[in-house]
C-alpha positions in Angstrom: 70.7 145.6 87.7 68.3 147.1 90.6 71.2 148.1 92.3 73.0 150.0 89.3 69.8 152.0 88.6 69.3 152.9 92.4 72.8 154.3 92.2 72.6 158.0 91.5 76.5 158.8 90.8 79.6 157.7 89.6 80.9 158.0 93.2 78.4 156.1 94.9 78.5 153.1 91.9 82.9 152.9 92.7 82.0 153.0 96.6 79.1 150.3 96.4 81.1 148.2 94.0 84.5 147.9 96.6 82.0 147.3 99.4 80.3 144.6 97.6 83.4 142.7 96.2 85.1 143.3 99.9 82.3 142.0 101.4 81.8 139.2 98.5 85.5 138.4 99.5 85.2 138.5 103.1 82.8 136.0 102.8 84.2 133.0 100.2 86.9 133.7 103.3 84.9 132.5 105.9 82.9 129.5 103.7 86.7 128.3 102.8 87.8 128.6 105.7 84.9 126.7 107.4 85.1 124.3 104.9 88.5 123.5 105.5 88.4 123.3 109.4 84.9 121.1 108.7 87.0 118.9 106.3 89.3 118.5 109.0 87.5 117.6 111.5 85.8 114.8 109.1 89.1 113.6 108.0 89.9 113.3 111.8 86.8 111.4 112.7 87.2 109.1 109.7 91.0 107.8 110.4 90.0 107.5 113.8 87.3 105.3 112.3 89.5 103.2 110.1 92.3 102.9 112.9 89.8 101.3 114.7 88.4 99.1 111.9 92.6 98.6 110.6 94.9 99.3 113.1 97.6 97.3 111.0 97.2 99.8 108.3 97.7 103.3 107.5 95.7 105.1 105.3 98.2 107.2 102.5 95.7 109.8 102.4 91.8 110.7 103.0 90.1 113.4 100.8 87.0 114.5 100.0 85.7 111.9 96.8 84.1 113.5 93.5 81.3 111.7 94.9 79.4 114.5 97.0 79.8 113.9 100.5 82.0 110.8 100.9 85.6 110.5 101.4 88.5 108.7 99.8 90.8 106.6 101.8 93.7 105.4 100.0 95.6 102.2 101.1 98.4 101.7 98.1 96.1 100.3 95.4 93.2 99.6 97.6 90.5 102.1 97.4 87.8 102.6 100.1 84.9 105.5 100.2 83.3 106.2 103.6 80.9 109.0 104.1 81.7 112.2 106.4 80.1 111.2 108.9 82.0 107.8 109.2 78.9 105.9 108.7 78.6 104.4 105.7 81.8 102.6 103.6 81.9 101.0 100.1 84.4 99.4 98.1 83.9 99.6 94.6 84.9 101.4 91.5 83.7 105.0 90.9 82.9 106.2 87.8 82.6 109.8 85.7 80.0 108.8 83.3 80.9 112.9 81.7 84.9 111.9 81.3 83.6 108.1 81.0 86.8 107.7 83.3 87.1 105.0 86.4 88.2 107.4 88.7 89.1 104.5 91.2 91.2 102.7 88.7 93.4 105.7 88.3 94.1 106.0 91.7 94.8 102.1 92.0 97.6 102.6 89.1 99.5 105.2 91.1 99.6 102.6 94.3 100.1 99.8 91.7 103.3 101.7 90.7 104.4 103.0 93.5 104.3 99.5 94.9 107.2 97.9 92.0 108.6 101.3 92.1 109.9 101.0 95.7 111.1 97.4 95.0 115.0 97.8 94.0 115.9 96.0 90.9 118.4 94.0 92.5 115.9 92.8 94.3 114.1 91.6 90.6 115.5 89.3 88.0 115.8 91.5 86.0 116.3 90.3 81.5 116.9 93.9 79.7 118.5 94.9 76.4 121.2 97.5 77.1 120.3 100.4 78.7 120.3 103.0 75.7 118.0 101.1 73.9 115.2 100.6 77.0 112.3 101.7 75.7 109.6 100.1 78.2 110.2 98.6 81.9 107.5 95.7 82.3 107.5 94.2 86.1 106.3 90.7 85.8 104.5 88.5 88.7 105.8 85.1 87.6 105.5 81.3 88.3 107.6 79.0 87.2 105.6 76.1 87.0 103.1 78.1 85.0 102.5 77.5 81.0 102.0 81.1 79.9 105.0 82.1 82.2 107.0 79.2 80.5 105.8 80.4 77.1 106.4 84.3 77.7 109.8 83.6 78.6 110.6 81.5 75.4 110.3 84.8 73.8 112.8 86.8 75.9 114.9 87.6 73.3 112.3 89.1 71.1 111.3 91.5 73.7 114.5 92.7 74.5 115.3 93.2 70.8 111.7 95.4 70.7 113.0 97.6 73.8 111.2 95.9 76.6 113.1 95.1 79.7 111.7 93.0 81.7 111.5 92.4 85.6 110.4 89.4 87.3 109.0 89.0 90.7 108.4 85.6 92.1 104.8 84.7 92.7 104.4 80.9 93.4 100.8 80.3 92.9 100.5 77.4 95.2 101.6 79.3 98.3 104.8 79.4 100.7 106.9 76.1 100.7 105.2 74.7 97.9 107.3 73.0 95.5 107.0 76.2 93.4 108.2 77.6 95.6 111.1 76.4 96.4 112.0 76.4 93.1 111.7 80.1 93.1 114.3 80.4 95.9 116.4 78.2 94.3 116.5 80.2 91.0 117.4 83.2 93.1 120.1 81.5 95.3 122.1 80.3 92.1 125.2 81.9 90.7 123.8 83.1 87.9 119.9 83.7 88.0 119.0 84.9 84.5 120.6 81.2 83.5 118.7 79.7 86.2 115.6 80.8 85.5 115.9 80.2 81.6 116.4 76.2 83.2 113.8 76.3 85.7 111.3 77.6 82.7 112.5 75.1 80.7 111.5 72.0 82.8 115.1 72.0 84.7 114.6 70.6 88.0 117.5 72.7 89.7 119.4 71.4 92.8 117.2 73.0 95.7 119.3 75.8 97.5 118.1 78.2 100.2 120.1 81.5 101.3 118.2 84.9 101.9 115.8 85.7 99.3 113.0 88.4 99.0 110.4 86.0 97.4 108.2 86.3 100.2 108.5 90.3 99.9 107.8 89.2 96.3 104.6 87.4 97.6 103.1 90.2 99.6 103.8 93.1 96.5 101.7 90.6 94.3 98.6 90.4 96.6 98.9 94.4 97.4 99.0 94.8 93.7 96.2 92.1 93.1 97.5 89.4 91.3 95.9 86.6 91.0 97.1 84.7 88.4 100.3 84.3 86.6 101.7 86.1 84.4 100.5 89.2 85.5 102.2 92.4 83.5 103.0 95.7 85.5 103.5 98.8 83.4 105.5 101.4 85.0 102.0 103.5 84.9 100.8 100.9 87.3 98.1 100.0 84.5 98.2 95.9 85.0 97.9 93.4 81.7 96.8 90.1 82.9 97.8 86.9 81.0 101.0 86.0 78.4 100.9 88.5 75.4 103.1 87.7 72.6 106.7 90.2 72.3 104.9 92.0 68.9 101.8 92.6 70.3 103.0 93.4 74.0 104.9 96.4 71.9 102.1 97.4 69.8 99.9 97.8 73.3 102.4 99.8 75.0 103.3 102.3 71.7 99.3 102.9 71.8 98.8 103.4 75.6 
């Protein structure tokens, strides 16, 4: 206001009004522009950091955090924060208590599903009502020595009547040649794998067969993803449902989310 009332004409308010917003301009252009070679350079020094700290792994990205002055590295589903100055790191789940939202877990659901995305189906066993009438795709971590797994799959046909297809990926709790194990390769080695895994599920011992089989690729998705326990659900959102959940309340969850 003290400078509109120590303006004396129309003339000198348009000149002093482009020279301010020029100059108002000019300036955002440096602070952005120093803000983005600054950003740089901490993004820089950071991965250098984590290199050293991981050099198996590659972060997918680093950017600035909602959290004021600390960066996010994103590993798939694994979330880590470290501050600009490469000092400090936490692991944890970051919350905006405005939105009430867990910022972390959204991110974690895009690796999640990026993670079962990039597995081909023929890579799955895949049990799915015809394709015209798919209205949900649920990837499934499953053992087949486990109860809930046993039980889920008794009810196979119900969710494929309701629209779900389902995909299962082995994930032999008791490790690499285990006896679970080897029933999961076995299931996938047979002639027909939907039938064997209805038998194995069943209590079937199957005859044991090996041939080249992506249950250990199964294995690793599983602990990328987190699972650990079976069955563990895995929406095409990447939002995870632990435990069994019966066909007509499985579709009642996924019509509300």
């Amino acid at each position: 206001m003290s400078l509109k009332r120590g303006l004396k004409s129309s003339m000198k308010k348009i000149i002093n009004k482009l020279a301010v917003s020029s100059l108002v301009f000019f300036t955002g252009f440096i602070f952005a522009a120093q803000a983005t070679a600054g950003e740089a350079e901490d993004v820089a020094n950071i991965q250098k950091i984590l290199s050293g700290l991981m050099p198996q792994a590659k972060a997918d990205s680093i950017k600035p955090a909602a959290f004021p002055g600390m960066y996010e590295a994103v590993y798939g589903p694994q979330i880590l924060y470290i501050s600009a100055d490469g000092r400090y790191m936490l692991e944890g789940d970051l919350y905006d208590l405005k939105s009430r939202t867990n910022l972390t877990e959204n991110k974690r659901r895009v690796g999640r599903a990026k993670i079962v995305q990039d597995m081909a189906e023929k890579d799955m066993i895949v049990f799915s009502p015809e394709a015209e009438k798919v209205k949900y795709t649920i990837t499934v971590f499953t053992d087949i020595d486990c109860g809930y797994c046993r039980k889920m799959h008794k009810e196979m046909e119900t969710y494929n009547k309701l629209g779900i297809a389902i995909r299962y990926m082995a994930f032999p709790r008791s490790g690499v040649d285990t006896p679970s194990y080897f029933k999961a390769v076995s299931v996938w080695c047979a002639d027909d794998r939907q039938e064997a895994m209805t038998k194995a599920k069943s209590g079937v011992t199957l005859p044991r067969a090996e041939c080249d089989n992506p249950v250990k690729k199964h294995m690793e998705a599983a602990n990328l993803v987190g699972v650990t326990g079976t069955p563990t659900l895995v929406l095409e959102s990447g939002r995870v449902i632990p435990g069994y959940v019966e066909a007509k309340r499985l579709i009642q969850m996924l019509e509300q989310l």
